[in-house]
C-alpha positions in Angstrom: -16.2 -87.4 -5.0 -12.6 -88.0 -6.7 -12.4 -92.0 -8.5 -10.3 -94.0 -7.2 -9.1 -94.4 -10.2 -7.9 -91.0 -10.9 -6.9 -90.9 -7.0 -4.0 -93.4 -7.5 -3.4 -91.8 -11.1 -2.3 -88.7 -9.2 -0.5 -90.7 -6.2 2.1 -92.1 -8.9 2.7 -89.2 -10.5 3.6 -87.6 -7.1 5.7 -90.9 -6.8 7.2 -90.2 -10.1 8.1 -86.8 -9.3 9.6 -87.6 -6.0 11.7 -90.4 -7.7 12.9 -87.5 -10.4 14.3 -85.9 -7.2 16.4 -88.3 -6.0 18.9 -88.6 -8.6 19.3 -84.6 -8.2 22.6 -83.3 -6.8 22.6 -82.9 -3.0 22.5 -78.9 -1.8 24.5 -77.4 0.3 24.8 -76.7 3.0 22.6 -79.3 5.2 21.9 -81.9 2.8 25.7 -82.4 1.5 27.2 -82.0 5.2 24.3 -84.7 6.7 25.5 -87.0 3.8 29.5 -86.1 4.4 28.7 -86.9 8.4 27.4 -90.2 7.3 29.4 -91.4 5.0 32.3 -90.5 7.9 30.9 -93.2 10.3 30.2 -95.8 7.5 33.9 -95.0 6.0 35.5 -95.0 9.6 32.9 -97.7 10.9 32.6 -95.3 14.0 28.6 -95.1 14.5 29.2 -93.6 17.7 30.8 -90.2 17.1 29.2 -87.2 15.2 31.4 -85.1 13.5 31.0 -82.0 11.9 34.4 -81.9 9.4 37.1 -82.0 12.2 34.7 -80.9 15.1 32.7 -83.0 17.2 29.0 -82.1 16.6 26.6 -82.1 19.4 23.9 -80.3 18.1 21.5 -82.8 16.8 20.9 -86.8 18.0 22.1 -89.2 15.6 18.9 -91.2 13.9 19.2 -89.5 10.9 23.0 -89.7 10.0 22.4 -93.8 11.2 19.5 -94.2 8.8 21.6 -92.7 5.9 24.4 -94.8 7.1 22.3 -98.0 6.4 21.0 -96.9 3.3 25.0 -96.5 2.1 25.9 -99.3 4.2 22.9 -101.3 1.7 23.4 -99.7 -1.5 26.5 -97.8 -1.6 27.4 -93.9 -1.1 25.5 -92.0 -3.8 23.3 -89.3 -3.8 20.3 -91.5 -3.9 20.8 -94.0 -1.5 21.3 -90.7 1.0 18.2 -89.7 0.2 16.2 -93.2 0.6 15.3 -92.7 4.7 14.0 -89.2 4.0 11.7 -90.4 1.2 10.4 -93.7 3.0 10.2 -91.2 6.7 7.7 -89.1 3.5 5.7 -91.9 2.6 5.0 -93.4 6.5 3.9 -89.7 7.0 1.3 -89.8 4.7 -0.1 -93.3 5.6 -0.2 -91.8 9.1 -2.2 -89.0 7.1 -4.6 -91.3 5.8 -4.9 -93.0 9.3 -5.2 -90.3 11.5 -7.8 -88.4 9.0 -9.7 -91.8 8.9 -9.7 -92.3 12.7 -10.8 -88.7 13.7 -12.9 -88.5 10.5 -13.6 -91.0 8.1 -11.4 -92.5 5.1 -12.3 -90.3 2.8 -10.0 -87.7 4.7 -8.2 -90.0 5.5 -7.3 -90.4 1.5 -7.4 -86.6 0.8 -5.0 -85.7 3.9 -2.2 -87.5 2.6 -2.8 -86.6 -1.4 -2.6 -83.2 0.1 0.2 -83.8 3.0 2.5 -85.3 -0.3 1.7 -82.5 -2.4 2.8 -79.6 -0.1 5.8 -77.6 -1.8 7.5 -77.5 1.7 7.5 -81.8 1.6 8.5 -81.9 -1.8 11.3 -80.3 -1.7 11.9 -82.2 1.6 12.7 -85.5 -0.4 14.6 -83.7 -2.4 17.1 -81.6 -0.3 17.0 -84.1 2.4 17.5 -82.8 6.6 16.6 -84.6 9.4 13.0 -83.1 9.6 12.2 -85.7 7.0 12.5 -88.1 9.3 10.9 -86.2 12.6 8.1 -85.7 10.4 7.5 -89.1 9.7 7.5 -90.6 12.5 6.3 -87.9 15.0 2.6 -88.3 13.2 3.2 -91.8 13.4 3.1 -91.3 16.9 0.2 -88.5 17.1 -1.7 -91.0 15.3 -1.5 -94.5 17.5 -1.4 -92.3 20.3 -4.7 -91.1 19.4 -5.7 -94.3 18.6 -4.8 -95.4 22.4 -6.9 -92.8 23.8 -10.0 -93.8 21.1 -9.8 -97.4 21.6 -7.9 -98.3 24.1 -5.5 -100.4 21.8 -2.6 -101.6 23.1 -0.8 -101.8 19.7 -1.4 -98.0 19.4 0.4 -96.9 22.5 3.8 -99.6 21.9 3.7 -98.3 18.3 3.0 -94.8 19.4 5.9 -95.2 22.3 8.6 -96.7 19.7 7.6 -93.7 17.2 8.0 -91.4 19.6 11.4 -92.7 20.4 13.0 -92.6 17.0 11.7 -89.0 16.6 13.2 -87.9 19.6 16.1 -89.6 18.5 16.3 -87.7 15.7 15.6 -84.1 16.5 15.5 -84.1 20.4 13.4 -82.0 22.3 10.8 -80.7 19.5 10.0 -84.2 18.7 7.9 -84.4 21.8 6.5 -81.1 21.6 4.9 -81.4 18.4 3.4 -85.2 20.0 2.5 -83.4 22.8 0.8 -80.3 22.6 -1.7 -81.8 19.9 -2.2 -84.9 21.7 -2.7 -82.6 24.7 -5.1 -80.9 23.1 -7.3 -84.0 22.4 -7.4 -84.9 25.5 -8.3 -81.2 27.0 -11.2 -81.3 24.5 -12.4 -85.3 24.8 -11.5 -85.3 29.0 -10.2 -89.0 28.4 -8.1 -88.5 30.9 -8.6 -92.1 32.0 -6.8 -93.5 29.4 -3.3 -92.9 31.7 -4.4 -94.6 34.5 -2.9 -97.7 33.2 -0.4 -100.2 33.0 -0.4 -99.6 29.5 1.4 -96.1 30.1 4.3 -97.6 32.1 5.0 -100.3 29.2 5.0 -97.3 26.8 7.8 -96.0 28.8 9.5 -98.8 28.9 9.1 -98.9 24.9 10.1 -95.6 24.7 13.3 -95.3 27.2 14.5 -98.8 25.2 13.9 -96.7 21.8 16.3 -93.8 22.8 18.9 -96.2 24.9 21.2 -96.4 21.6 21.0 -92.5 20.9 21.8 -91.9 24.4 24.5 -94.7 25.0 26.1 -93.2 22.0 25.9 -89.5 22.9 27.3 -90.7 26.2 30.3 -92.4 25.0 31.4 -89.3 22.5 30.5 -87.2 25.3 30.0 -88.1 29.0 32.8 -90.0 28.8 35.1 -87.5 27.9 34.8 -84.3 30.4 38.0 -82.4 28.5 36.4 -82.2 25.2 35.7 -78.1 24.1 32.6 -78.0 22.6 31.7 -74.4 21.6 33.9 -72.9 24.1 32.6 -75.0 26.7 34.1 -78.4 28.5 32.2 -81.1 30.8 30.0 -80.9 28.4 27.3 -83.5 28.8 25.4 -85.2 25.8 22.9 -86.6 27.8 21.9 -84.0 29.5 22.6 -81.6 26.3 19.7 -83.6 24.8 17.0 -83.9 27.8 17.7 -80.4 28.9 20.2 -77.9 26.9 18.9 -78.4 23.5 15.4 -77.2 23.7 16.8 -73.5 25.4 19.5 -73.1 23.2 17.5 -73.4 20.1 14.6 -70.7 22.0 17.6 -67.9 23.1 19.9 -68.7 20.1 22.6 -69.4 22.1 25.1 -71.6 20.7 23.9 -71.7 17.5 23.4 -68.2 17.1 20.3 -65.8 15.9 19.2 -65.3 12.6 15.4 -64.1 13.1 13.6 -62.4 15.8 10.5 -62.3 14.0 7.4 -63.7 15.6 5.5 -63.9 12.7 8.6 -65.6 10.4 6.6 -68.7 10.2 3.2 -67.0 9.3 4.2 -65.5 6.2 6.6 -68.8 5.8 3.7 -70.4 5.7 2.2 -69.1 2.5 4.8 -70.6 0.5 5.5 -74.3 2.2 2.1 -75.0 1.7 1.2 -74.2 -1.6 -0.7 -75.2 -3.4 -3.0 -75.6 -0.5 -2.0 -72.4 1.1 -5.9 -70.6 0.7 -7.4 -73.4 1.4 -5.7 -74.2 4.8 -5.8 -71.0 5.7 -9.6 -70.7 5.2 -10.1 -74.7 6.9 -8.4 -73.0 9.9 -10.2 -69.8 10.2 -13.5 -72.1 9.7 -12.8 -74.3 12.2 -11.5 -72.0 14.5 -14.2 -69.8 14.2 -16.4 -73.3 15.1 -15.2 -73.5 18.3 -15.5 -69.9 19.7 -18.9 -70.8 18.4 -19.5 -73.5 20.8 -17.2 -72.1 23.3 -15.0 -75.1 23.3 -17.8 -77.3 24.5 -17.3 -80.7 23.5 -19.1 -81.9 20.5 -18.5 -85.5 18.9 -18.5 -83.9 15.7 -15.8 -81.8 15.8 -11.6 -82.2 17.1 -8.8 -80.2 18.9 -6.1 -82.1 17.8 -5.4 -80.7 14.4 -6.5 -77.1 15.3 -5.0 -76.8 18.9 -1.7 -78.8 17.5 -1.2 -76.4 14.8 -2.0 -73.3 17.4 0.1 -74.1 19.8 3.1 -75.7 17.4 3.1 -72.5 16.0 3.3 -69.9 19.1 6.1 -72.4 20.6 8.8 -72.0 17.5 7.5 -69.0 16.9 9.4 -67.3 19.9 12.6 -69.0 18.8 15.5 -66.9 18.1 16.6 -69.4 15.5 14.4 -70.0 12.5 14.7 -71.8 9.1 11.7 -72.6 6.8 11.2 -76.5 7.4 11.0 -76.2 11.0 7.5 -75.7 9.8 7.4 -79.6 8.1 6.6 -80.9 11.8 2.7 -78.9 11.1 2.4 -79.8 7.6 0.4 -83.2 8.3 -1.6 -81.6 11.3 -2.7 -78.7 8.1 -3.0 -82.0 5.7 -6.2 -83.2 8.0 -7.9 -80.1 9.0 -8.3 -79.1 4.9 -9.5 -82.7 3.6 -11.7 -82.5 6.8 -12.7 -79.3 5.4 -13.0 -80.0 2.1 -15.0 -83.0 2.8 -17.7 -81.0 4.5 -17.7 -78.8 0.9 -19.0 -81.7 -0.9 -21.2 -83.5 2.0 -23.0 -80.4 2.9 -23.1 -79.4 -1.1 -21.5 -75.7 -0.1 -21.2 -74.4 -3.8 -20.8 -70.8 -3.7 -17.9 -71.5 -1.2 -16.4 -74.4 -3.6 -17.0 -72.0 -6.1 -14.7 -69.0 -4.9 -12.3 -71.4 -3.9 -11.9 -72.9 -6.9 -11.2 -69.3 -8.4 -8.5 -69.3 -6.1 -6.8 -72.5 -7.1 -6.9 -71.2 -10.9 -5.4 -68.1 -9.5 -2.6 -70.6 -8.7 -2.4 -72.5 -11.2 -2.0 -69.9 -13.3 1.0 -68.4 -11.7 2.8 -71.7 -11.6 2.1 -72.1 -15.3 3.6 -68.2 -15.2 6.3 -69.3 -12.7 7.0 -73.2 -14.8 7.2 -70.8 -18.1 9.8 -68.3 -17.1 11.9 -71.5 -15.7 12.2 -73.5 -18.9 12.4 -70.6 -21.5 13.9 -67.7 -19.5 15.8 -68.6 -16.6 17.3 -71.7 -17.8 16.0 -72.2 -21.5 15.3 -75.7 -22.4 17.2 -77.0 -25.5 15.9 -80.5 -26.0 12.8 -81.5 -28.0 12.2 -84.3 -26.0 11.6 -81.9 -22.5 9.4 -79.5 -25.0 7.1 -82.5 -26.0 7.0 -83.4 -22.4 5.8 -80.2 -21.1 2.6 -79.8 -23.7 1.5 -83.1 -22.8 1.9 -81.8 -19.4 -0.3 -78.8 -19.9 -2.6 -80.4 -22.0 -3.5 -83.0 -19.4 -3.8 -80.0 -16.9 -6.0 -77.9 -19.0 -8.1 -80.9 -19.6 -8.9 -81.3 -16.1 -9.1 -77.8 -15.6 -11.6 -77.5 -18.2 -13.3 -80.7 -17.3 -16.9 -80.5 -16.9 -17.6 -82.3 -13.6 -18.1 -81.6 -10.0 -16.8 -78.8 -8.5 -15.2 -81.0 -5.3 -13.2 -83.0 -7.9 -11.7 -80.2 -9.7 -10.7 -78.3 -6.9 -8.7 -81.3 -6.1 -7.4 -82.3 -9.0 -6.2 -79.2 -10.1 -4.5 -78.5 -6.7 -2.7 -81.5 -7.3 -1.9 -80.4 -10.9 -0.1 -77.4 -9.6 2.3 -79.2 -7.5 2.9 -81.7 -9.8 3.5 -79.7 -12.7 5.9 -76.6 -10.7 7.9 -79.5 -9.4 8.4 -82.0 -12.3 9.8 -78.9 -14.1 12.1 -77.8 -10.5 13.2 -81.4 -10.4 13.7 -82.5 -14.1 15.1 -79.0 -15.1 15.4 -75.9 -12.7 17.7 -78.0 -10.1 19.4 -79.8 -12.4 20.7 -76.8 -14.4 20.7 -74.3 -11.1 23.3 -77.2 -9.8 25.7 -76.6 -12.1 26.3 -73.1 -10.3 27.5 -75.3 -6.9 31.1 -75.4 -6.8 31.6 -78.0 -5.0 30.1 -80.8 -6.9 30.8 -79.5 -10.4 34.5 -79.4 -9.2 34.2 -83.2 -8.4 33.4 -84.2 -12.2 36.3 -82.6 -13.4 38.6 -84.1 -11.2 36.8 -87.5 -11.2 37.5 -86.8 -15.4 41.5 -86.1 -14.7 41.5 -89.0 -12.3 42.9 -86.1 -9.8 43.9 -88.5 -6.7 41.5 -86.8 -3.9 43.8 -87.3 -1.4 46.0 -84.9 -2.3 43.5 -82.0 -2.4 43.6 -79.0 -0.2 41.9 -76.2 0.8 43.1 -73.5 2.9 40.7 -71.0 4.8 37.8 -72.3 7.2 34.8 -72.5 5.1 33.3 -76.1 3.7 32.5 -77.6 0.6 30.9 -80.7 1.7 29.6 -81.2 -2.0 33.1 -81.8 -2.9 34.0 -84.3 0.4 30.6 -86.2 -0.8 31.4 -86.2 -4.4 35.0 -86.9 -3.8 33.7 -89.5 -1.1 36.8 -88.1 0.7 37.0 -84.7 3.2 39.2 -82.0 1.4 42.0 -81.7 4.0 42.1 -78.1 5.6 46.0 -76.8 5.3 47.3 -73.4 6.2 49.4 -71.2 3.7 52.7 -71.6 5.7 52.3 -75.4 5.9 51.0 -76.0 2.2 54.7 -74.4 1.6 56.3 -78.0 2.5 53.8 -79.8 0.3 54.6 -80.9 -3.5 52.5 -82.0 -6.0 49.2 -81.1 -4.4 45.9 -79.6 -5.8 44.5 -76.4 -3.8 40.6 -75.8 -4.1 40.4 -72.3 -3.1 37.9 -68.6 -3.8 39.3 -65.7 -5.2 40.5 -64.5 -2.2 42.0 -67.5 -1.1 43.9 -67.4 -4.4 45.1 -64.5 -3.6 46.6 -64.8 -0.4 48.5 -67.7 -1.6 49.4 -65.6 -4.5 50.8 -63.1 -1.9 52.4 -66.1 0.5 54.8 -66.8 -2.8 52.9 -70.0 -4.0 53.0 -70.7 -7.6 51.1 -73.0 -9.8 51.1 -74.8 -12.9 47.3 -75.6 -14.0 44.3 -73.8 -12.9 41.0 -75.3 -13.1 37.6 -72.7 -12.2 33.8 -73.5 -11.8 31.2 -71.3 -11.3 30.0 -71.0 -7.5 26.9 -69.5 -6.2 25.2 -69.8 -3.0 21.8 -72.1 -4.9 20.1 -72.0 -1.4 20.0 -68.0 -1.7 18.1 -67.5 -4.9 18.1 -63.9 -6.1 16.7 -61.9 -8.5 19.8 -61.1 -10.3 21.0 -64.4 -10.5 17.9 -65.8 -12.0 17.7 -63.0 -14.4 20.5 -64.9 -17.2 21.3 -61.3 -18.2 22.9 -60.7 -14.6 23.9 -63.6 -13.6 27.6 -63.4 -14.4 27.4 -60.2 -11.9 26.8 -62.6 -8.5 28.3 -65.5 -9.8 31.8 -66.0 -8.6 34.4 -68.8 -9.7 36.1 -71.4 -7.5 39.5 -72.7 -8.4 41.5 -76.0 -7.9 45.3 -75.1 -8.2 48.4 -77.5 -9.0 51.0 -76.9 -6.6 54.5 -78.2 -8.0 
């Protein structure tokens, strides 16, 4: 067994490399434009409205862009405070770890699932480039677990809390928030037969909890919306928001329509999955084929000893987004605290059954991993961006001297394999958050722009930018939206700065403009790592500049 001791050594050090994350500049693109549509409403005091830039956005229910808006509202726009929701929406997910692990298991899971569910790359980096899933995530196993805790015990608590849970996370994402309740709470029930547990009054007041939950989201998309039959939303008028969000959503998403396609893969978010969950990755992989391989054992047959929720959940989570047209990486967030339980529950039976040629082979491959993010943490600090102060080089020994300690530790095999799980994630993402995103953010265009002019006291209301593309890191940074201007019209305009591409600089060049100072940054896309950017010796070779002109 792991001491408590050492349990909440390793929970603040997580905390402590979360907090490193939040004082991190925001990425683009859906971190910086969720803050920028935020800090619109708190700015305009319109909490109603979504806008995308200029356009009216429809695509996604407001919770998350209110949340920030309270955290700025509290605290102020920064950075930090946008990333505040996203970081608490982390934490309630891993209490709901611990308590749904401790209600279908004991709390010894119930511990290890949310250890594990807070040390998944894919939830890391969650807190750090925060999106709305962060949220979802949170609160939709909030919901799985007082559900579940309805159907167990009948507790009227769980079902209100479970109903209000529900509500904010369909607030937040729409549609998938009750699918990824659902089909794991439907799979409980297919293998307990509790169907009973509906036939009651209790139901209908979790409705009513519920409907009252998603009134604002809906009043508000309504208003924007409903009211207003003219509006052109992606080609499209009489566009309804309320029934975009009960019915629309869900198929758009699926065909791709709308949003467009980027992946027709079915197995995107298998091979995804290798990476979001590391360091866990062989171990949840092997807790799935286990338990799976369990049940065709007992050929589904109910046994008191065993549960559908996480294994079904996860199953059918899984062939459901899998057919989407659209993908992107964290959709697969929504799964990580099903995978959390199912691996402490498996991990758990390691040490209470005493399986140690298993624990053994498995804790070969967690050295495996650790070695390649001691490889991987390596090549960061002294190759890719090399570290320069002696402060950060003392830091990092200690680092791997604590982590070879443990690793070297003579002591149970359970404990180990834990511990130096944990060591890997903590140690690849102090050095992403203290030193790789730090430096790699100094390639974003956008916000490295905003120092310089916030140094020249530029006034950013007088910024332009012609073309169509964003840079929401500059309208956050700025705390003001560059203001989109043609060639022909920018013509009239005197004294003004222009933040403009190469190209962009060129067709003004052609349209006669002329300017007197010229400040560049470097630009690269950070959210599209490549090989030849990360090798310093090519780097200049993809790295292009962005310029703000002065027009006199």
């Amino acid at each position: 067994m792991i001491s408590n001791l050492r349990y909440w050594f390793l929970i603040v050090l997580i905390f402590l490399v979360y907090v490193a994350g939040m004082f991190v500049t925001l990425f683009e693109n859906d971190s910086a434009q969720f803050s920028v549509m935020a800090m619109r409403m708190v700015q305009e005091n319109d909490f109603f409205s979504l806008f995308k830039g200029p356009n009216e956005y429809l695509d996604k229910p407001h919770m998350h862009y209110w949340l920030a808006a309270i955290s700025y509202k509290i605290f102020g726009i920064h950075d930090w405070t946008y990333r505040i929701p996203g970081i608490l929406a982390t934490l309630l997910a891993a209490y709901s770890c611990y308590g749904l692990g401790s209600l279908l298991y004991n709390k010894h899971v119930g511990k290890l699932s949310a250890l594990i569910f807070m040390t998944a790359q894919t939830i890391v980096l969650g807190a750090i480039d925060v999106r709305t899933d962060a949220v979802l995530t949170g609160f939709s196993i909030l919901a799985i677990w007082q559900l579940t805790k309805y159907i167990e015990k009948g507790s009227v608590r769980g079902i209100v809390i479970g109903a209000f849970a529900a509500g904010i996370a369909f607030s937040t994402k729409g549609q998938i928030a009750l699918l990824v309740i659902g089909l794991p709470i439907l799979c409980h029930l297919l293998y307990t037969r509790k169907w009973k547990v509906f036939m009651s009054w209790k139901v209908l007041l979790a409705l009513l909890v519920f409907a009252l939950t998603i009134s604002p989201m809906l009043y508000a998309y309504y208003v924007q919306f409903d009211l207003h039959p003219e509006k052109v939303i992606r080609g499209k008028n009489n566009r309804s928001g309320i029934f975009f969000i009960f019915w629309e959503q869900s198929f758009e998403r699926l065909s791709g329509e709308g949003i467009g396609k980027n992946s027709s893969d079915f197995f995107f978010f298998f091979h995804t999955f290798l990476w979001v969950f590391i360091p866990w990755t062989i171990l949840g992989v092997t807790a799935f084929w286990c338990r799976a391989r369990s049940f065709v054992k007992l050929k589904f047959e109910f046994n008191p000893k065993y549960e559908l929720l996480t294994l079904g959940g996860i199953t059918l989570i899984f062939a459901v987004i899998s057919f989407a047209q659209f993908k992107l990486p964290h959709y697969l967030n929504i799964t990580i605290p099903l995978f959390a339980v199912l691996t402490a529950s498996y991990l758990y039976d390691l040490y209470r059954f005493d399986k140690k040629r298993a624990t053994q082979l498995l804790m070969v491959c967690q050295y495996f991993i650790l070695c390649i993010v001691f490889i991987a943490s390596a090549l960061i600090c002294f190759y890719v961006f090399e570290i320069k102060s002696v402060l950060a080089y003392l830091c990092l020994l200690v680092a791997a001297l604590i982590i070879i300690f443990y690793a070297l530790k003579r002591e149970g095999g359970y404990a180990r394999l834990i511990t130096i799980s944990v060591c890997s994630s903590l140690l690849l993402n102090a050095v992403l958050n203290l030193h790789f995103y730090p430096n790699l953010l100094e390639y974003q265009g956008g916000s490295s722009m905003s120092e310089i002019i916030k140094q020249r006291d530029i006034p950013v209301d007088r910024i332009y930018k012609v073309g169509t593309d964003y840079s929401w890191s500059l309208d956050f940074y700025n705390q003001h939206p560059v203001q989109m201007i043609t060639p022909d019209l920018l013509k009239s305009k005197k004294d003004v700065w222009v933040y403009a591409s190469d190209e962009e600089m060129e067709l003004l060049r052609n349209n006669g403009m002329v300017w007197d100072s010229q400040i560049s940054v470097d630009q690269f896309r950070i959210t599209r790592l490549q090989g030849k950017f990360l090798n310093p010796n090519t780097r200049k070779k993809v790295t292009r500049k962005m310029h703000l002109l002065h027009i006199y």
